[in-house]
C-alpha positions as CSV (number, residue, x, y, z in Angstrom):
1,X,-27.3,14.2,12.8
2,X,-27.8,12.8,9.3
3,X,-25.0,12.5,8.0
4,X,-22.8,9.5,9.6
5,X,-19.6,9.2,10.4
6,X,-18.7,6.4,7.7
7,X,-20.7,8.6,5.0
8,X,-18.2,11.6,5.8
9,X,-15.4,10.0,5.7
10,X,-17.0,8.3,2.3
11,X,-17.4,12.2,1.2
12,X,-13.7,12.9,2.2
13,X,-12.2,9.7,0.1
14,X,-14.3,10.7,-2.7
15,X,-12.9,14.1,-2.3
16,X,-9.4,12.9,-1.7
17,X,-9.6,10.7,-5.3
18,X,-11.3,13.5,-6.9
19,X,-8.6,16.0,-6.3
20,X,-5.7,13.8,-7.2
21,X,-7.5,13.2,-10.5
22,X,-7.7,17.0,-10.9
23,X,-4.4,17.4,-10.2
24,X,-3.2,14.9,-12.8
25,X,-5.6,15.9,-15.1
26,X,-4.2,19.9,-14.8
27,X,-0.7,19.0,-14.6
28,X,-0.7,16.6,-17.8
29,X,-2.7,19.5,-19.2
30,X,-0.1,22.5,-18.6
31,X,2.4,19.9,-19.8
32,X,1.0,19.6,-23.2
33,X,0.6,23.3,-23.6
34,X,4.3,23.8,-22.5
35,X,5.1,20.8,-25.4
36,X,3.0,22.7,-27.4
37,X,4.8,25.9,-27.1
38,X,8.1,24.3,-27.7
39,X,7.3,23.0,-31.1
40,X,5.0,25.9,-32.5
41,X,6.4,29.1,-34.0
42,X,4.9,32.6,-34.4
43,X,3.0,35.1,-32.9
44,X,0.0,33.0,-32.3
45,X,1.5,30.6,-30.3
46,X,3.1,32.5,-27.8
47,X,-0.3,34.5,-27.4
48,X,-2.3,31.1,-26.9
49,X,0.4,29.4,-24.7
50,X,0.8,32.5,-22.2
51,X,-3.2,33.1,-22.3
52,X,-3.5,29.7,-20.9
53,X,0.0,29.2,-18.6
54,X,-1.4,32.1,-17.3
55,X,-4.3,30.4,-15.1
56,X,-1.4,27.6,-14.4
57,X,-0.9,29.2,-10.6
58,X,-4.8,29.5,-10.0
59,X,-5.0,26.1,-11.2
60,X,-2.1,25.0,-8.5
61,X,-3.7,27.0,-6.1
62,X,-7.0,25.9,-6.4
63,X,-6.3,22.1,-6.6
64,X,-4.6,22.8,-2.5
65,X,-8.0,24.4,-2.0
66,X,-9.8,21.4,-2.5
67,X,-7.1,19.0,-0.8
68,X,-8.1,21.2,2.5
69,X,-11.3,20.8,1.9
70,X,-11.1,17.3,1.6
71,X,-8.6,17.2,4.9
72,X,-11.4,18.8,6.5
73,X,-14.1,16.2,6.0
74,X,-11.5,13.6,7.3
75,X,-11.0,15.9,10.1
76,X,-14.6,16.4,10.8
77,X,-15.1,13.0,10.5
78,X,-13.0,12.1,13.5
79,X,-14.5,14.6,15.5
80,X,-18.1,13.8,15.2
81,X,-17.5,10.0,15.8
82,X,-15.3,11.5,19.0
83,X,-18.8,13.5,20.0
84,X,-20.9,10.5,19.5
85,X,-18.6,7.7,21.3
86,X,-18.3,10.7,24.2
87,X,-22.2,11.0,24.1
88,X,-22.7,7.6,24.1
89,X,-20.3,7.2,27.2
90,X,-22.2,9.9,28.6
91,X,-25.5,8.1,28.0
92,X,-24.5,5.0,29.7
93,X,-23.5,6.6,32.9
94,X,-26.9,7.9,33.6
């Protein structure tokens, strides 16, 4: 295998810290478009505000996308150092 267990779970922190920044960054996003909406009158707004609140759900729905993913690699990580500390045991009763 070339990828080690200590660079997966390096890919799943990194994934970890990159979703929570996505997260933030959406959320403080939708807020200001909400804000937005709130102090701007006419026609224009309500088109531009919905147009965009629209993707809001995706947005949601995609950040617990790539949380999952990133529970995977954690999860993957274990399990491939389980499969090397088993063949490793294995090895040694030979």
């Amino acid at each position: 295998m070339k990828l080690s267990y200590e660079e997966m779970q390096e890919l799943a922190r990194n994934a970890h810290n990159g979703v929570s920044d996505f997260i933030a960054e959406a959320t403080e996003f939708f807020n200001e478009v909400e804000k937005l909406a709130e102090s701007w009158s006419g026609s224009d707004h309500l088109a531009f505000s919905n147009a965009v609140l629209s993707y809001k759900k995706d947005i949601e729905n995609l950040g617990k996308v790539c949380n999952d993913y990133a529970v995977y690699l954690d999860d993957a990580a274990v399990v491939v150092s389980g499969a090397q500390d088993e063949v490793r045991h294995a090895a040694q009763q030979l």
